[in-house]
C-alpha positions in Angstrom: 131.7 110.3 145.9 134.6 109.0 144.2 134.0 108.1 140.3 135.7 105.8 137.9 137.5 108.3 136.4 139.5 109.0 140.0 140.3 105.7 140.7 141.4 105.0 136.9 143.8 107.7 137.7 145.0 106.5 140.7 146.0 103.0 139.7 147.8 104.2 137.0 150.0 106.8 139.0 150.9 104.2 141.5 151.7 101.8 138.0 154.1 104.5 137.4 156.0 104.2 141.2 154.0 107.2 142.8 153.5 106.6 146.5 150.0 106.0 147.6 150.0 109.5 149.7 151.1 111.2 146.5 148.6 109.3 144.1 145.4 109.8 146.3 146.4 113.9 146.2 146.7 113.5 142.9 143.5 111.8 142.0 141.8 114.0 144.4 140.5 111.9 147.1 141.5 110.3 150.6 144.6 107.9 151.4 142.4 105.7 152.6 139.9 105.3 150.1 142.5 105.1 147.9 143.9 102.6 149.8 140.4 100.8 150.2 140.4 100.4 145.7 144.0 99.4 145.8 143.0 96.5 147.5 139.6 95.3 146.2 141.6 96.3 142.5 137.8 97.0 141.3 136.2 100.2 140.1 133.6 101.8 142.2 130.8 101.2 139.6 131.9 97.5 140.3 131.6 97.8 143.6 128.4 99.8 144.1 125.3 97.5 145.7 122.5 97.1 143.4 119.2 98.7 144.7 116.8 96.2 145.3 115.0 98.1 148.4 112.0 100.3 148.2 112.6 104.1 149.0 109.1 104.7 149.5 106.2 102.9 150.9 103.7 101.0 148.3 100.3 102.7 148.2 98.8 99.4 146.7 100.6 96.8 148.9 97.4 96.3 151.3 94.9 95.8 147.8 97.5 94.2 145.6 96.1 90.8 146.3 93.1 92.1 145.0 94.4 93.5 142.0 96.3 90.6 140.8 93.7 88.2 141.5 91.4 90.0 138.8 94.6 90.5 136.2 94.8 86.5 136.7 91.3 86.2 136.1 91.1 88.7 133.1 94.7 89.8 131.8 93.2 92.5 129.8 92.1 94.9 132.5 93.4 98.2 132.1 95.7 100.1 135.1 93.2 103.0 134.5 90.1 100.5 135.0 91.4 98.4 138.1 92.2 102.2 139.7 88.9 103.9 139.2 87.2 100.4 140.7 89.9 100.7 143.7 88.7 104.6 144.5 85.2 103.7 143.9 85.5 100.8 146.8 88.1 103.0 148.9 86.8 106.3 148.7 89.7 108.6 149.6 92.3 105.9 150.2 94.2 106.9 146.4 94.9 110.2 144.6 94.8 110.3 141.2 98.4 110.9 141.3 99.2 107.5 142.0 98.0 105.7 139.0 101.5 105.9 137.5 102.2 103.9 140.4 99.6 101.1 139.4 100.8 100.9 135.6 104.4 100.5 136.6 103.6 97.7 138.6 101.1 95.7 136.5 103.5 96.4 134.0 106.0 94.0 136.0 103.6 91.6 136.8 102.9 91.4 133.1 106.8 90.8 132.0 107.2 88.2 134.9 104.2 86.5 136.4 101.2 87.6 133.1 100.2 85.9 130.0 102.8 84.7 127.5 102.6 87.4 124.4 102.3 86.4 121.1 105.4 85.6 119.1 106.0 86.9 115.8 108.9 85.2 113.9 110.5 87.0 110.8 110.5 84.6 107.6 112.9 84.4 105.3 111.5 85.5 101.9 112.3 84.2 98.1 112.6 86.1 94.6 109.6 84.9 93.2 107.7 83.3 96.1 105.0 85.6 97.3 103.0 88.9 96.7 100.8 90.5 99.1 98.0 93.0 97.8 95.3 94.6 100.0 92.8 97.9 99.8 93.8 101.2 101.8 91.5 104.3 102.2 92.7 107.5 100.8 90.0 109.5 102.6 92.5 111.2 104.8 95.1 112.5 102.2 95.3 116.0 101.0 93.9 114.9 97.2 91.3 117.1 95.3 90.7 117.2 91.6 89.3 121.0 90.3 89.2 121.9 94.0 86.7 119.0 94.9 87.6 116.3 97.4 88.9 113.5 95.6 87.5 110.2 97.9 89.0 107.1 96.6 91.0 104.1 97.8 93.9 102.4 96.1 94.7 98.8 95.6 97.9 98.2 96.9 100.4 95.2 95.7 103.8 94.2 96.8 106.4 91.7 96.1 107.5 91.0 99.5 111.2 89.8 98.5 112.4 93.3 96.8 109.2 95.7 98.0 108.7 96.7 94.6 105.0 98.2 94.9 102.3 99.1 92.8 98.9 100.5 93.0 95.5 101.3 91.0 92.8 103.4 91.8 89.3 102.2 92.7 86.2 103.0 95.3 85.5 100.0 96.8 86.8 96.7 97.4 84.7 94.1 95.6 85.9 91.6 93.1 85.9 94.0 89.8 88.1 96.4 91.9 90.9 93.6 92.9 90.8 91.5 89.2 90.8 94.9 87.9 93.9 95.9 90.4 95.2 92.7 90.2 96.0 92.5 86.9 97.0 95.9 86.0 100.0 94.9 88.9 101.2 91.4 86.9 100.6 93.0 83.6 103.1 95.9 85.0 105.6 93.9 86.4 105.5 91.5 83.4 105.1 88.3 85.1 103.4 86.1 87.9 104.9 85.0 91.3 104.2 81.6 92.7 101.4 83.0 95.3 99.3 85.6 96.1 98.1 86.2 99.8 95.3 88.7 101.0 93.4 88.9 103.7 89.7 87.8 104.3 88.2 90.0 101.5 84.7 88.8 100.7 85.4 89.6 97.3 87.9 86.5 97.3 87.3 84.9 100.4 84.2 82.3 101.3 82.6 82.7 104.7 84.1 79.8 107.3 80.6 77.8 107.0 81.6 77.8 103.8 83.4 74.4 102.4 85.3 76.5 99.9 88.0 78.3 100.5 87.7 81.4 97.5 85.1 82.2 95.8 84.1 81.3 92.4 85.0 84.2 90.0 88.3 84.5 92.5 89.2 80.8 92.0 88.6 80.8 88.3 91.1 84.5 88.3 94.1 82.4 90.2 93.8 80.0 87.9 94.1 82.4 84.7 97.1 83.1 85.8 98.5 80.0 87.1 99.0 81.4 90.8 98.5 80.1 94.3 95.8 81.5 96.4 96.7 82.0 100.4 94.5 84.0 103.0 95.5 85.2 106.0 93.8 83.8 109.2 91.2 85.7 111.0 92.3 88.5 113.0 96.1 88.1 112.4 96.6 91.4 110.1 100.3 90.8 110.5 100.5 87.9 108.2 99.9 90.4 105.3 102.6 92.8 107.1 104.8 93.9 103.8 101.8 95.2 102.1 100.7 97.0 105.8 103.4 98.2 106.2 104.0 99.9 102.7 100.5 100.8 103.1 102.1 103.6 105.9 105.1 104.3 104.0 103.1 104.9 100.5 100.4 107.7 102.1 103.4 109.2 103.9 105.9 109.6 100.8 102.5 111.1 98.9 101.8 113.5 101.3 105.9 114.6 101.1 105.6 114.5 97.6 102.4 116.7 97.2 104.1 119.3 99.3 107.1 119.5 97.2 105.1 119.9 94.5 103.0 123.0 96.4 99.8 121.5 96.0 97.5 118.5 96.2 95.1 119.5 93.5 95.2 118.2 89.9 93.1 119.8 86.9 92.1 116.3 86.1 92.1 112.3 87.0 94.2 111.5 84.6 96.6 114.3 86.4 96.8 112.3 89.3 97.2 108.9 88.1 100.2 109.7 85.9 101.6 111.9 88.8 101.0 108.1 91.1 102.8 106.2 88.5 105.5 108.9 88.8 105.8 108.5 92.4 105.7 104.5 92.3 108.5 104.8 90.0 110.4 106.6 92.6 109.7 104.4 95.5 110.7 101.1 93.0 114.1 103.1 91.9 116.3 102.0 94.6 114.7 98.2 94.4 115.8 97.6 90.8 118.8 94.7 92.2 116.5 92.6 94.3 113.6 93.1 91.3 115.8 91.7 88.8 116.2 88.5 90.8 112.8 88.1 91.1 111.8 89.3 87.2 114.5 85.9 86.4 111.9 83.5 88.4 108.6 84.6 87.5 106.2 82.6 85.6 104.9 83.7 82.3 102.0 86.0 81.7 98.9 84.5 80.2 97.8 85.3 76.6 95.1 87.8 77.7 93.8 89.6 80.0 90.7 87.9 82.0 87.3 90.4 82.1 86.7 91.6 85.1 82.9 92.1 84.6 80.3 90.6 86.5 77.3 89.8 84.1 74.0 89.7 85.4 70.8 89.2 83.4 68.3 91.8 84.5 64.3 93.1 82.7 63.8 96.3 81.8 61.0 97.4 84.4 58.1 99.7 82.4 59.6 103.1 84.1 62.4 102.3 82.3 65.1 101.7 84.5 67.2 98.5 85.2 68.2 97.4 89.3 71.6 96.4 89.8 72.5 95.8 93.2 70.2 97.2 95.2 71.1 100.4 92.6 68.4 101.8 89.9 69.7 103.0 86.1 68.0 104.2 83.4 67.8 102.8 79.9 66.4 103.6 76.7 62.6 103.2 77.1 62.7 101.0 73.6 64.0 98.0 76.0 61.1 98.2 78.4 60.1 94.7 79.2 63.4 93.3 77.6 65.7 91.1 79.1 69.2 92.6 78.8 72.8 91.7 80.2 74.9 94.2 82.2 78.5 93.6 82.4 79.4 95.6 85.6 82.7 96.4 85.7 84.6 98.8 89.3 83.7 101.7 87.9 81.0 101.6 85.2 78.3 99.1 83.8 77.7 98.1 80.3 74.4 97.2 78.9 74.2 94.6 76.2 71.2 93.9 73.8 71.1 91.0 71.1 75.1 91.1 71.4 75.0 94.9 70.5 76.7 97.4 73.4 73.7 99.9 73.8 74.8 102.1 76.5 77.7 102.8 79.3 76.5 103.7 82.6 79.0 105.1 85.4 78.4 102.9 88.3 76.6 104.5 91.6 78.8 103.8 94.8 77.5 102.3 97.6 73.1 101.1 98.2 69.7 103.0 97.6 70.7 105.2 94.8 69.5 105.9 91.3 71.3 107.8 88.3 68.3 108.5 85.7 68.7 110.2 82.2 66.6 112.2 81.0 67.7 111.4 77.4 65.9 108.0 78.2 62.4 109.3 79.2 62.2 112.7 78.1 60.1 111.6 74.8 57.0 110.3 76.8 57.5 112.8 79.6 56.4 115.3 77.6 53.7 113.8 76.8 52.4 112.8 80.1 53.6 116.5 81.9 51.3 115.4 84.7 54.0 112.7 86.0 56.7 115.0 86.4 55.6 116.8 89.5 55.7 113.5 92.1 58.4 111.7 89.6 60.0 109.8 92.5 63.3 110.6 90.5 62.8 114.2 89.9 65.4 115.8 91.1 68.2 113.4 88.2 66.0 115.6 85.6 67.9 119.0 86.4 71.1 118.2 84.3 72.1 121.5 85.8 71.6 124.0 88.4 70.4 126.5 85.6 67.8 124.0 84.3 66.1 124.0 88.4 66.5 128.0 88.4 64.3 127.8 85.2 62.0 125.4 86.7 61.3 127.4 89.8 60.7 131.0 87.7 58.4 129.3 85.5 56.4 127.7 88.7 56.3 131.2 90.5 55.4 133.5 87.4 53.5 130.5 85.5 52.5 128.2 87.4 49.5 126.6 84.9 51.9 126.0 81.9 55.5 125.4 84.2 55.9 121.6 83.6 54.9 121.3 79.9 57.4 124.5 79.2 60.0 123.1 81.4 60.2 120.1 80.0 60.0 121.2 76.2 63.2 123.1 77.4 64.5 119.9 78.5 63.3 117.9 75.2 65.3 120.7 73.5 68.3 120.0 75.5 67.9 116.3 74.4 67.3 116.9 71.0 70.3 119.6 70.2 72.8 119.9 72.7 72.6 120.4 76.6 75.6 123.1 76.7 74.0 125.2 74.1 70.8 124.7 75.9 72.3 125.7 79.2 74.1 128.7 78.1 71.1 130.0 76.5 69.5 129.9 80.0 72.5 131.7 81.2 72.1 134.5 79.3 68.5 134.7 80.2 68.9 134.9 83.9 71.6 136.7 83.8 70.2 139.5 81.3 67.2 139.2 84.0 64.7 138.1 80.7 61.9 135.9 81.0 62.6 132.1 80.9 60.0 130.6 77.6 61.3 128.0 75.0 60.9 130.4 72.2 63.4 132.4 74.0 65.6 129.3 74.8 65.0 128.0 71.1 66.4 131.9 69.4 69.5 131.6 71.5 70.2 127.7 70.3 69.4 128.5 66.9 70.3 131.8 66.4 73.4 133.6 64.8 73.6 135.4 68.5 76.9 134.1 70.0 76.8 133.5 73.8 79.3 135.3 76.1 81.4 132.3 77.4 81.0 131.9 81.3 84.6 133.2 81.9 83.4 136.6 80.9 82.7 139.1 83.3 82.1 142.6 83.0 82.8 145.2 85.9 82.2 148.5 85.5 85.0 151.2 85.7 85.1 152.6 89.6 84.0 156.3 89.5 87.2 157.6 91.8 85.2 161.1 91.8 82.8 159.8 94.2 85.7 159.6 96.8 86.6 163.3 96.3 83.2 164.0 96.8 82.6 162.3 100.6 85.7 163.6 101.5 84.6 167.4 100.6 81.6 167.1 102.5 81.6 169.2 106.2 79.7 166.8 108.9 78.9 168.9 112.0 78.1 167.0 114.8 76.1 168.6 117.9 75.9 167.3 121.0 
């Protein structure tokens, strides 16, 4: 077969006065081809017929009626689907070799007889115009704090003209979470674009039966800061693509950057946040040119910050505890039958009496879940023992795993006097100080001594100074012992 190359050859030898005979030798191929190309004055890739034949037979030709009259009924039929129906109808008639066959050609009838696809047109974006913001799961990364799995998800924001990014920690995505995220981002960047688009949150976003558009405490955020609300429109994730797509690129530049760093553990929290702010800083660095044009045209920051708590007016119930959300808390028993206001923040909950802060509460994720202190209830527990035993929150009065070893000695080797004991330990540990308390227990299980408040009570108040956990005593190996099994003479009989 002679190539383009050949025939290149051969019209330049003959440019140059060779005869033909001596330029087709030359080029490698026969006088008369060569004389054929002089002619046409074409290559041969110029000359080759395109292939518009078939060089095998269709498998689907008899059924493809069939299978087009369902994709024009329902365009979202699968190859895989419309193949399994054809061998369930056919039996034997198609190997499941030839479903290649059916994709490639449902593939064609997509591009040239299917369903227009939707369009998605790139828009031009302004310094100043627009920021996007939206939640992403952090489940998946590498993250642990002290060697525990760190489960969180970060607020993500983005100016869409120059990418610069941003991002605050939280655990779920309800309103406190997004002011709270929110915020910290304008506060950052020092000032407040023109508008703000998310997608359908139902933090910010009403339900479509609803003739609002935001919700209340959302509304009444956008208008702290003098900015523009938009949403994006159901099902249509793309609309909010600059913050999707930095979404990717943030988790995967994390991921990089904890492996440089040789491990995705921190000591603490606060670890990880400053090493997150040290990795934003790094993704911003190259998008200081295009910030600055945007940092000329943003509006100004209001005076203050707005509070992101939510405040809810809830009684204190006569066990004590509070509901909030489907969520119980303890409180100081001296509130019982008080109303009190709790300013519930993303990650904690306040609880306010006569304009007085009383307590701080770290706030339980998710339904159906209590946090109870003992602190709260320990003074009448003690003197109604009897309610301990089927306390329906029971198990929040072990403030450590050595406090429920005590409770189960003292219920195996005194069973009549366990629960009043028990929880005189525990009064002790809310009277002086849990650590001491729980050290002291230490060193009675570990010293294998029995488990009795006096003993508890000598160890608290005692001159006696506890070894500190991080102590641990082996004894010295006796090498001896080795030189002993290896002198010893084994006979074995058979």
């Amino acid at each position: 077969m002679v190539t383009d190359r050949q025939v290149r050859r051969l019209m330049g030898l003959l440019s140059r006065g060779k005869t033909l005979a001596a330029a087709a030798a030359k080029a490698d191929m026969d006088e008369k081809t060569a004389r054929k190309y002089r002619r046409l004055g074409k290559l041969p890739s110029e000359v080759t017929p395109e292939h518009m034949w078939r060089t095998r037979m269709d498998p689907f030709s008899q059924v493809w009626d069939e299978v087009k009259s369902k994709l024009e009924i329902n365009p979202g039929l699968e190859a895989k689907t419309l193949f399994e129906d054809l061998q369930r109808r056919y039996p034997g008639q198609f190997t499941d070799g030839q479903l290649r066959t059916l994709q490639r050609r449902m593939k064609v009838w997509r591009a040239l007889e299917g369903p227009p696809k939707e369009v998605y047109f790139p828009q031009v974006h302004r310094p100043g115009e627009l920021c996007q913001s939206d939640f992403t799961c952090m489940n998946s990364s590498s993250v642990t704090i002290q060697g525990q799995r760190f489960d969180h998800m970060i607020y993500h924001f983005v100016l869409t003209y120059s990418n610069w990014e941003t991002g605050t920690i939280c655990f779920s995505e309800s309103f406190e979470a997004l002011s709270k995220g929110l915020q910290n981002a304008l506060w950052q960047l020092g000032g407040v674009p023109k508008t703000h688009r998310t997608d359908r949150l139902s933090a910010a976003v009403q339900k479509p039966d609803n003739p609002e558009e935001f919700t209340q405490r959302y509304n009444a955020l956008l208008k702290h800061y003098g900015i523009e609300g938009v949403k994006t429109r159901p099902a249509s994730p793309h609309e909010n693509g600059d913050v999707e797509q930095r979404h990717h690129r943030f988790k995967r530049a994390l991921e990089q950057s904890l492996m440089l760093r040789g491990s995705g553990d921190f000591a603490s929290r606060d670890e990880y946040v400053a090493f997150l702010h040290k990795l934003f800083s790094q993704l911003n660095a190259g998008r200081q040119k295009r910030l600055s044009e945007e940092l000329k045209v943003l509006s100004g920051l209001p005076q203050q910050r707005l509070d992101s708590a939510r405040r809810l007016h809830v009684k204190v119930g006569p066990s004590s505890t509070i509901r909030v959300y489907n969520n119980v808390y303890s409180v100081d028993s001296r509130l019982i039958k008080e109303a009190v206001e709790v300013r519930l923040y993303g990650e904690h909950l306040q609880v306010w009496y006569a304009q007085r802060l009383v307590d701080t509460i770290p706030r339980l994720r998710g339904d159906g879940k209590h946090r109870i202190e003992y602190r709260h209830i320990i003074d009448w527990l003690v003197r109604k023992p009897g309610a301990f035993e089927n306390y329906r929150y029971r198990q929040d009065l072990y403030p450590t795993h050595r406090f429920r070893v005590a409770y189960d000695w003292l219920k195996q080797r005194r069973p009549s006097r366990s629960t009043k004991e028990y929880l005189q330990i525990l009064h002790l540990a809310a009277r002086e100080n849990e650590t001491a308390v729980d050290d002291a227990l230490r060193t009675l299980i570990n010293e294998d001594q029995p488990i009795e408040l006096g003993a508890v009570e000598s160890l608290v108040y005692g001159q006696q100074k506890v070894a500190p956990v991080t102590d641990v005593n082996i004894a010295e190996v006796d090498l001896a012992a080795y030189d002993t099994l290896l002198g010893v003479e084994e006979v074995a009989t058979c």
